[in-house]
HTML snippet that shows the backbone in 3Dmol.js (N, CA, C, O; Angstrom):
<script src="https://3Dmol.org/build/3Dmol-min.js"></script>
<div id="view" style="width:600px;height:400px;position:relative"></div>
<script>
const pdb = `
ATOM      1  N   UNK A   1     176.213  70.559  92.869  1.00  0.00           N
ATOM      2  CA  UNK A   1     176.286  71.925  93.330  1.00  0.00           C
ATOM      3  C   UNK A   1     177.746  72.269  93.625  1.00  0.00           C
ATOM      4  O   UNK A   1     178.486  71.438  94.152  1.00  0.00           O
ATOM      5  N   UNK A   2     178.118  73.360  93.322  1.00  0.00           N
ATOM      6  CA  UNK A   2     179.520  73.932  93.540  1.00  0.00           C
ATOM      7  C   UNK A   2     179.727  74.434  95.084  1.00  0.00           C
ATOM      8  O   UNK A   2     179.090  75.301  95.682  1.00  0.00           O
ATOM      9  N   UNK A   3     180.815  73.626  95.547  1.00  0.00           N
ATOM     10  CA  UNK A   3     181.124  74.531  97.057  1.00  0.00           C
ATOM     11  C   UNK A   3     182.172  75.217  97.227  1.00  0.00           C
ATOM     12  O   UNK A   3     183.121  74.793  96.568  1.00  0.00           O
ATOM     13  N   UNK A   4     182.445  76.381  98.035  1.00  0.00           N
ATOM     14  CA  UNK A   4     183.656  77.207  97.810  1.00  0.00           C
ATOM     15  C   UNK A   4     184.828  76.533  97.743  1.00  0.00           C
ATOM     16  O   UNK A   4     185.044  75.485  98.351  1.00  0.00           O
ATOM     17  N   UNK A   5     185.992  77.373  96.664  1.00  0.00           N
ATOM     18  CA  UNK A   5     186.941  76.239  96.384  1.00  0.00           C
ATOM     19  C   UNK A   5     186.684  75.770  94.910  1.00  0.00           C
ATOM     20  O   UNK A   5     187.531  75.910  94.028  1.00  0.00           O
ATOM     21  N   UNK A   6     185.479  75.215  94.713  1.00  0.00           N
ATOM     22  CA  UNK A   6     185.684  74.651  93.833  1.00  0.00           C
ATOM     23  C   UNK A   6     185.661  75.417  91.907  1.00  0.00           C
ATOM     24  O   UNK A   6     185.085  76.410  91.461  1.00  0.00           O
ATOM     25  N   UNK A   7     186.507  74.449  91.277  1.00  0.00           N
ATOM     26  CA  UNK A   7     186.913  75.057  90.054  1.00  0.00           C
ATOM     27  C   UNK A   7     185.565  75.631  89.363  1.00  0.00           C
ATOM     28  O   UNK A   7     184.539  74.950  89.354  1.00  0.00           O
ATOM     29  N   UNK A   8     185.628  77.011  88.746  1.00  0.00           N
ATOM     30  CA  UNK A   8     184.347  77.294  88.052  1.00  0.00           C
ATOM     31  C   UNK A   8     183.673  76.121  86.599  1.00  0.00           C
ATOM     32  O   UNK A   8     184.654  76.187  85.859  1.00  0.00           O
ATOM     33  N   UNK A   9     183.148  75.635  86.212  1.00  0.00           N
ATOM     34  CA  UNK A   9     182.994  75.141  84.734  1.00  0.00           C
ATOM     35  C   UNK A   9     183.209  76.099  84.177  1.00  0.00           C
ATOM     36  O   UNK A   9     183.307  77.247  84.610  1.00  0.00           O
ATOM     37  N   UNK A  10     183.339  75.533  82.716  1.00  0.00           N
ATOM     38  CA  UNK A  10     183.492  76.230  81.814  1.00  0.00           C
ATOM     39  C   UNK A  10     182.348  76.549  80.853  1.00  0.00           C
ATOM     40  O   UNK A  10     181.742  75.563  80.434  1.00  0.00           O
ATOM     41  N   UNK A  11     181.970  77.666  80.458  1.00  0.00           N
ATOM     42  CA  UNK A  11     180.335  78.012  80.019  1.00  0.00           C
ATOM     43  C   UNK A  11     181.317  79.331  78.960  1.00  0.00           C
ATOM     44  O   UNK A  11     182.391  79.914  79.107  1.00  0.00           O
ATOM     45  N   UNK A  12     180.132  79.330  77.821  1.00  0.00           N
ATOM     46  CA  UNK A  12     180.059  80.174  77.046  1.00  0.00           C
ATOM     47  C   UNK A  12     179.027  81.500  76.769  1.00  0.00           C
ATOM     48  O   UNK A  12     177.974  81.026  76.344  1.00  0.00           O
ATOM     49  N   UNK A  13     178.957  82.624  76.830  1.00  0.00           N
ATOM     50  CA  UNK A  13     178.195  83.401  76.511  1.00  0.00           C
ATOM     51  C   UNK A  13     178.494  84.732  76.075  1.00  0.00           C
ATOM     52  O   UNK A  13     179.665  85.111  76.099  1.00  0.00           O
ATOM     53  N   UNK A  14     177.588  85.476  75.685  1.00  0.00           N
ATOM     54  CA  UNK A  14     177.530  86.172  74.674  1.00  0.00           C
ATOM     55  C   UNK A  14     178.130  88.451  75.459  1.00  0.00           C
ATOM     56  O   UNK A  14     177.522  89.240  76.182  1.00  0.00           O
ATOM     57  N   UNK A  15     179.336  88.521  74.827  1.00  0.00           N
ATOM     58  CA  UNK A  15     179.786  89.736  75.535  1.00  0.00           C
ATOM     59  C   UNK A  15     179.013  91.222  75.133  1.00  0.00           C
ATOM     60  O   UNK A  15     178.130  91.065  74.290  1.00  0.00           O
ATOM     61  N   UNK A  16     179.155  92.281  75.483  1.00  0.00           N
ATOM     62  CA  UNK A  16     178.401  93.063  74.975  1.00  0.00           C
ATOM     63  C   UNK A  16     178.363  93.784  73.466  1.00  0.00           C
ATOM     64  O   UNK A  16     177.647  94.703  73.066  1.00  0.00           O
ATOM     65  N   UNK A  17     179.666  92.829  72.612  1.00  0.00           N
ATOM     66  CA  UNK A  17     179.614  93.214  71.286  1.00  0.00           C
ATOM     67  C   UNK A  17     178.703  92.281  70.382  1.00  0.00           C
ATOM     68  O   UNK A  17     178.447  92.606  69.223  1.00  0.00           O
ATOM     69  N   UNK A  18     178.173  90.986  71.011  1.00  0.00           N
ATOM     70  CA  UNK A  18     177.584  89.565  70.619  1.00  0.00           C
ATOM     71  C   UNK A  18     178.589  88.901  70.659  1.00  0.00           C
ATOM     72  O   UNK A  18     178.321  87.702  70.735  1.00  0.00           O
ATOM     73  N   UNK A  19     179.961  89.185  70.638  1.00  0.00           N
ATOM     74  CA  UNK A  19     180.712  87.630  70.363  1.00  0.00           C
ATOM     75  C   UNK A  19     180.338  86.391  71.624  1.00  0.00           C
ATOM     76  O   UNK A  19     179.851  86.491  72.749  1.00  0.00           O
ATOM     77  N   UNK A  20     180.752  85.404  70.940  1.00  0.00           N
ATOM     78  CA  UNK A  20     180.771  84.119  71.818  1.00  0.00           C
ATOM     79  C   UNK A  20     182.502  84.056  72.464  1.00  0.00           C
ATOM     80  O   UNK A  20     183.613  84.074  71.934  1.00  0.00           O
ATOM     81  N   UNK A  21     181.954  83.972  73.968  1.00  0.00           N
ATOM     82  CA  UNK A  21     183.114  83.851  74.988  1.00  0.00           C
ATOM     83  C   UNK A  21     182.834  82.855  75.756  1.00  0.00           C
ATOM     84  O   UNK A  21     181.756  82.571  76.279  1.00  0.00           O
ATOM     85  N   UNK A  22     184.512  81.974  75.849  1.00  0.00           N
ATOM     86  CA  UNK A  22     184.563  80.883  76.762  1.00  0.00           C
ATOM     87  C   UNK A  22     184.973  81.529  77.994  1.00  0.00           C
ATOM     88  O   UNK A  22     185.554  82.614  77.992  1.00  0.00           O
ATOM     89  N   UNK A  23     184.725  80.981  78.888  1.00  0.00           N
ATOM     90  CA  UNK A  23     185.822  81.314  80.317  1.00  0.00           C
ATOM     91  C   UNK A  23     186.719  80.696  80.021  1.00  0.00           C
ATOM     92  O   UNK A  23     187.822  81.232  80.136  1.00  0.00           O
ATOM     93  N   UNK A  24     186.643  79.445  79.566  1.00  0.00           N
ATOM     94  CA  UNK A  24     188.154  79.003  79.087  1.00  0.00           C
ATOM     95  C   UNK A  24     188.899  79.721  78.207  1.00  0.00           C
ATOM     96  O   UNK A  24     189.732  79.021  77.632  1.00  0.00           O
ATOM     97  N   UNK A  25     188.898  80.725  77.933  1.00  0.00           N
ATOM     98  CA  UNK A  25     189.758  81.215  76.809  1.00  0.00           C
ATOM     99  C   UNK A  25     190.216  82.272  77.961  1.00  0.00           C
ATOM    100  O   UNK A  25     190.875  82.974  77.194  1.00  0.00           O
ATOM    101  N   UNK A  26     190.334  82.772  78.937  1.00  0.00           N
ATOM    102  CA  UNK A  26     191.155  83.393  79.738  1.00  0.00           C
ATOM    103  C   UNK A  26     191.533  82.200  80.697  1.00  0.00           C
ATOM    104  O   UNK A  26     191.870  82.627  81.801  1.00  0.00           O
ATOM    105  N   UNK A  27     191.554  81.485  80.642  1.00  0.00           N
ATOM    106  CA  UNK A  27     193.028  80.376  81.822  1.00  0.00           C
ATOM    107  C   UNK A  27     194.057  80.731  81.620  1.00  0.00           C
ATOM    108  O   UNK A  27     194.616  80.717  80.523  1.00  0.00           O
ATOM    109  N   UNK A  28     194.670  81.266  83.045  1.00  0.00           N
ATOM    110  CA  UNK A  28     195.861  81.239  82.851  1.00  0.00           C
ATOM    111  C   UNK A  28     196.285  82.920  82.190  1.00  0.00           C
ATOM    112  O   UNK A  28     197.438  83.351  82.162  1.00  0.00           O
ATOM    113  N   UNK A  29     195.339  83.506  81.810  1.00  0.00           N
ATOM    114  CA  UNK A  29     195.390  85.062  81.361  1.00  0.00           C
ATOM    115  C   UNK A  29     195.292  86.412  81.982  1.00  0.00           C
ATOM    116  O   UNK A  29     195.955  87.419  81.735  1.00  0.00           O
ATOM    117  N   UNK A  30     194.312  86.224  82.855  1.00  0.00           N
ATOM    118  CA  UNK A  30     193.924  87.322  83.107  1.00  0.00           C
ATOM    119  C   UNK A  30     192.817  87.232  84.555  1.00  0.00           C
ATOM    120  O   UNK A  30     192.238  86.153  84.676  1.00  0.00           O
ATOM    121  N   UNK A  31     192.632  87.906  85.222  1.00  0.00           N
ATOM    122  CA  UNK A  31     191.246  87.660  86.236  1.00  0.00           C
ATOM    123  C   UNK A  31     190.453  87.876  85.422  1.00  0.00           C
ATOM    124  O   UNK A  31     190.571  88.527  84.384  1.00  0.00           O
ATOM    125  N   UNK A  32     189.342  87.193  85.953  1.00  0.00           N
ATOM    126  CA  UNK A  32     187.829  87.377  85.620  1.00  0.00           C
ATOM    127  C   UNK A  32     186.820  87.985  86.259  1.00  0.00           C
ATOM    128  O   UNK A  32     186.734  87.417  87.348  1.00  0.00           O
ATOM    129  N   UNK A  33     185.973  88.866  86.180  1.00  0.00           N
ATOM    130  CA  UNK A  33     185.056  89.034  87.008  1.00  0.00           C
ATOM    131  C   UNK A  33     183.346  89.309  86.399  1.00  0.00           C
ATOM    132  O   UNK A  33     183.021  90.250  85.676  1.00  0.00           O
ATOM    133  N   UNK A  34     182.415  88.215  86.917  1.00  0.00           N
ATOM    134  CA  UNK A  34     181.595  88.417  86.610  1.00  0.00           C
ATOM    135  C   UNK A  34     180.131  88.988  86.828  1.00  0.00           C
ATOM    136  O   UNK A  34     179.600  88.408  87.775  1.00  0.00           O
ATOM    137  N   UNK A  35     179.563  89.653  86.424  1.00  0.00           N
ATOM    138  CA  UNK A  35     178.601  90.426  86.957  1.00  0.00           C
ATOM    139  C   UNK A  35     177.381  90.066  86.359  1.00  0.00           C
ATOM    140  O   UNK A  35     177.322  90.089  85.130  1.00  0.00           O
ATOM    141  N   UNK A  36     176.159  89.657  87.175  1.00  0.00           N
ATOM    142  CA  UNK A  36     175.122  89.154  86.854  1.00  0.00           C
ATOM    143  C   UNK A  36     173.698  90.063  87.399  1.00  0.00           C
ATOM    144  O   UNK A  36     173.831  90.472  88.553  1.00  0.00           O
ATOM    145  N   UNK A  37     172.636  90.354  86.862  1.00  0.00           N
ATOM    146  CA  UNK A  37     172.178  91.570  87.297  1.00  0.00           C
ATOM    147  C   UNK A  37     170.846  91.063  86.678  1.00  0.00           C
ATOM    148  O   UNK A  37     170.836  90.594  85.540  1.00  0.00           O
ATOM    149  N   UNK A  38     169.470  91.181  87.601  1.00  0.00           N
ATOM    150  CA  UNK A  38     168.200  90.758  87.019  1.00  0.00           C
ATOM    151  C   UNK A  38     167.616  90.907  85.778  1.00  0.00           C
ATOM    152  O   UNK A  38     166.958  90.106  85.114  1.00  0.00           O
ATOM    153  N   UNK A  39     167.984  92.163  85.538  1.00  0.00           N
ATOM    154  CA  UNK A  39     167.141  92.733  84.232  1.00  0.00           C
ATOM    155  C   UNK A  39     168.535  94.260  84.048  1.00  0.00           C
ATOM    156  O   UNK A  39     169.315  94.849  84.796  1.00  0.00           O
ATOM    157  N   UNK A  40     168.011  94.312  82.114  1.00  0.00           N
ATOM    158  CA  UNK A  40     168.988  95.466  82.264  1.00  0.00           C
ATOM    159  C   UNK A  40     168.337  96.535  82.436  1.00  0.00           C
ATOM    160  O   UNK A  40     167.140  96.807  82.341  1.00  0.00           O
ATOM    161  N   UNK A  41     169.508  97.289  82.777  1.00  0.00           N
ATOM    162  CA  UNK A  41     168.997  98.812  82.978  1.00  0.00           C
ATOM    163  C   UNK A  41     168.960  99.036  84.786  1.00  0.00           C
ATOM    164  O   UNK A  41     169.257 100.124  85.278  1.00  0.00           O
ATOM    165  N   UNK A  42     168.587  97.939  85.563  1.00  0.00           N
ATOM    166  CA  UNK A  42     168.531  98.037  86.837  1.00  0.00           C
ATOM    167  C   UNK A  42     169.752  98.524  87.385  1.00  0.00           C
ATOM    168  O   UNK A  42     170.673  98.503  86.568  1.00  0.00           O
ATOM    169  N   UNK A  43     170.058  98.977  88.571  1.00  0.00           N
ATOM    170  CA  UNK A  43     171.302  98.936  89.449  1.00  0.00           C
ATOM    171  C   UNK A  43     171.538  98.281  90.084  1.00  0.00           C
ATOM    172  O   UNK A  43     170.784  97.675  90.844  1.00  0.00           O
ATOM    173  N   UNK A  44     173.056  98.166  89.934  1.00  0.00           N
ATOM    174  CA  UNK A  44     173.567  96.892  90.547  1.00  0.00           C
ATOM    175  C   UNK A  44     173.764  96.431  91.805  1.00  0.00           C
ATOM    176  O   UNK A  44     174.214  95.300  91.984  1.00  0.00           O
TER     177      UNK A  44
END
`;
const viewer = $3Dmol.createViewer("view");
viewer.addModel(pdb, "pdb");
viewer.setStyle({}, {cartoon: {color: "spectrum"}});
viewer.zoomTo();
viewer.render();
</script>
């Protein structure tokens, strides 16, 4: 289990055009921020 602090892994998934995205491919680039949401269409 991850505790605060600790480094995110690195995971791949799919952006809203379909491409395949690493989190590793922004190290060192840019912030990240991710947003996770039950179902679409809901509010966030």
């Amino acid at each position: 289990m991850l505790e605060i602090g600790d480094k995110a892994p690195d995971f791949s998934l799919q952006d809203d055009h379909g491409n395949n995205v690493k989190l590793s491919d922004f190290a060192g680039k840019k912030a990240v921020v991710l947003f996770f949401y039950p179902k679409a269409d809901t509010p966030g």
